[in-house]
C-alpha positions as CSV (number, residue, x, y, z in Angstrom):
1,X,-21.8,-0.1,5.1
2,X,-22.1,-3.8,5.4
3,X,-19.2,-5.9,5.1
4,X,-20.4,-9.4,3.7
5,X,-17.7,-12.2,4.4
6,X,-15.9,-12.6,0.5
7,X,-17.8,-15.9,-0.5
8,X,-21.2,-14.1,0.0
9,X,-20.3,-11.5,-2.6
10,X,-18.9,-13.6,-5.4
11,X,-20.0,-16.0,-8.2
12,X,-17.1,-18.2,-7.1
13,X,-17.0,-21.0,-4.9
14,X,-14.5,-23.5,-3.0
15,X,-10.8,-23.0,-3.6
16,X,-11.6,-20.6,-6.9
17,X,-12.3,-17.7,-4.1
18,X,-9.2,-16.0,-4.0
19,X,-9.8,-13.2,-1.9
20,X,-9.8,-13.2,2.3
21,X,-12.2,-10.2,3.0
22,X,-13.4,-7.2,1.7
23,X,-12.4,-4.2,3.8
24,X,-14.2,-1.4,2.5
25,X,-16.2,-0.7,-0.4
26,X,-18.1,2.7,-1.5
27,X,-20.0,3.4,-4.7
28,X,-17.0,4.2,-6.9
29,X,-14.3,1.4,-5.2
30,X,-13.4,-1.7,-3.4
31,X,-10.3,-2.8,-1.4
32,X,-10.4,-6.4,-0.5
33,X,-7.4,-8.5,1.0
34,X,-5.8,-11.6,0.7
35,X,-2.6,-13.6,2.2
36,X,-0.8,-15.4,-0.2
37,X,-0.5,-19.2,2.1
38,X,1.2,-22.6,0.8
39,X,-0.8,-24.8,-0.7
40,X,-3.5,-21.7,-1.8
41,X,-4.4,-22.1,-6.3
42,X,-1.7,-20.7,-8.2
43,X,1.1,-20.9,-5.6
44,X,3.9,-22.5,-6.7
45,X,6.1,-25.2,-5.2
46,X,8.5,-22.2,-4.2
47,X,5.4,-20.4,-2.1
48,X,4.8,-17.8,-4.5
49,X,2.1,-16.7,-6.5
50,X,3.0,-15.6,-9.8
51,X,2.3,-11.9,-11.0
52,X,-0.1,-13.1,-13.6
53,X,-2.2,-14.4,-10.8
54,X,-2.5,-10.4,-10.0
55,X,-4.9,-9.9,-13.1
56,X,-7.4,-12.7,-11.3
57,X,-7.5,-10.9,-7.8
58,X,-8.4,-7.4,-9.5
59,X,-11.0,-9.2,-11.5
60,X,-12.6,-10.9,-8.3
61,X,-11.7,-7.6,-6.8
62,X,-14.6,-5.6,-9.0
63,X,-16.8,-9.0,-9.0
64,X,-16.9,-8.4,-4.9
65,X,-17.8,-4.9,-6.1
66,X,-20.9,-5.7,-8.1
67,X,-21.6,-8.2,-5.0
68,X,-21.6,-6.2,-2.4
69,X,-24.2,-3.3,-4.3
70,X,-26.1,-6.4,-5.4
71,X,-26.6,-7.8,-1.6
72,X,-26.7,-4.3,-0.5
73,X,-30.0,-3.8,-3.2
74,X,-31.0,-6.8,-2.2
75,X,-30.3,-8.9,-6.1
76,X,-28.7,-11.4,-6.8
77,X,-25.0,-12.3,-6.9
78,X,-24.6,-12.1,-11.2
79,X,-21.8,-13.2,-13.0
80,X,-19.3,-11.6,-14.7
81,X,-17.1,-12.2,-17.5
82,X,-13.4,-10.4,-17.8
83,X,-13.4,-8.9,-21.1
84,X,-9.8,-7.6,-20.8
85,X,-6.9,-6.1,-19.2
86,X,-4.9,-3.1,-20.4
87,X,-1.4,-1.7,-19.4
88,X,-1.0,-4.7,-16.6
89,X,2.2,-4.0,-14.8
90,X,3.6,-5.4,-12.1
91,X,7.8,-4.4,-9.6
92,X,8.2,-8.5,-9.3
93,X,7.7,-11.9,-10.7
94,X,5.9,-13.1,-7.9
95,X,4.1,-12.3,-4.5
96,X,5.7,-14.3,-1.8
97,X,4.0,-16.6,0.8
98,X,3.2,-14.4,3.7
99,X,2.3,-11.7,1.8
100,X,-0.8,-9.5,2.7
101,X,-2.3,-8.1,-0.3
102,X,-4.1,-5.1,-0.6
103,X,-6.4,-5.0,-3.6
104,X,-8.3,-2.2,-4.7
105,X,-10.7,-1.8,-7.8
106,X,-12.2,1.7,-8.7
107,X,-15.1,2.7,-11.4
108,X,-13.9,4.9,-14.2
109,X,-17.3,3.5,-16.3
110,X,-20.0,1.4,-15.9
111,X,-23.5,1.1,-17.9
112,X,-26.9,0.0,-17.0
113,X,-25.9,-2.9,-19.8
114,X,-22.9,-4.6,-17.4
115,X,-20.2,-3.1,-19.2
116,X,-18.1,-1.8,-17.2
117,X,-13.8,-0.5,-17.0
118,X,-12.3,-0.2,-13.6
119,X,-8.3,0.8,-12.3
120,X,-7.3,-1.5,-10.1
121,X,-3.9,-2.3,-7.8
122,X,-1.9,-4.7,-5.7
123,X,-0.2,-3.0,-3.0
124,X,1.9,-5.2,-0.5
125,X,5.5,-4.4,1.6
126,X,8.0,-3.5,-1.2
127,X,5.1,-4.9,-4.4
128,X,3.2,-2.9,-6.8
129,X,0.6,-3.5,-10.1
130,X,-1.2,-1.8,-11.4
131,X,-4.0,-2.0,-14.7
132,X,-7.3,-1.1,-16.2
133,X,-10.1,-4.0,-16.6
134,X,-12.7,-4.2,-18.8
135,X,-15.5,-6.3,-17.2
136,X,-18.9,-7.5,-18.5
137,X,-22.0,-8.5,-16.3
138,X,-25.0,-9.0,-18.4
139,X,-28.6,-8.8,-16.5
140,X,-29.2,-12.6,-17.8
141,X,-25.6,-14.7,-17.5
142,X,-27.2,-17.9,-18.8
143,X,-29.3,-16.5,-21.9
144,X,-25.9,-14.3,-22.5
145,X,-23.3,-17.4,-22.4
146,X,-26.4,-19.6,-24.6
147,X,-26.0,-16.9,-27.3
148,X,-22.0,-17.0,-27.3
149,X,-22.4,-20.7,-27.6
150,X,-24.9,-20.8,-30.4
151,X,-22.5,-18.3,-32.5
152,X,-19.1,-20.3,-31.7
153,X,-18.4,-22.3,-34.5
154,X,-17.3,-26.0,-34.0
């Protein structure tokens, strides 16, 4: 198993890469780290990240997923959309600066279309969340988000 440094797994780039590292990753999950630092997007004036940030690192979390089977295959990094989160729950407002963590994402479903619902979780000294994601990757982002476009009304 190769582990890819983060930003050569994910669609995201610059300060929107919100993960450190991916530890370990198999065909069914993902656990990937990060240290919430000063100054880091999202993290308040206090030091803290806010608990809604959570939702974001579990989706990156399951894009690192489909990146690391997509370098591993040899394709393309593709990008995802987040479709939606169910049951999100998280012990505390916020995850304080210093904090390392622990963010794992594993498969319940996923088609050969892109659609795909994972269970994910936060882990850290004395934090816990927890939720199911609903996540599509379609084979062709740009004809996909085109089509959306071309149906939105203005």
């Amino acid at each position: 198993m190769t582990l890819w440094p983060i930003a050569d797994v994910l669609p995201h780039t610059g300060d929107m890469v919100l993960l450190d590292r991916v530890v370990e990753f198999d065909a069914e999950r993902i656990v990937c780290t990060r240290i919430v630092r000063d100054g880091d997007p999202f993290v308040s004036d206090d030091g803290s990240l806010p608990a809604w940030a959570g939702i974001e690192l579990m989706a990156q979390t399951i894009a690192a997923w489909a990146g690391c089977h997509a370098r591993s295959a040899g394709e393309p990094i593709r990008l995802g959309f987040l479709l939606g989160s169910r049951q999100y729950q998280c012990d505390t407002d916020t995850f304080p600066t210093g904090s390392e963590l622990r963010i794992e994402a594993m498969r319940h479903f996923h088609d050969e279309d892109g659609m795909g619902v994972f269970a994910c979780r936060i882990d850290a000294s004395g934090v816990h969340a927890e939720a199911r994601l609903t996540v599509f990757s379609p084979p062709d982002a740009a004809t996909f988000a085109a089509s959306i476009a071309q149906d939105t009304p203005t």
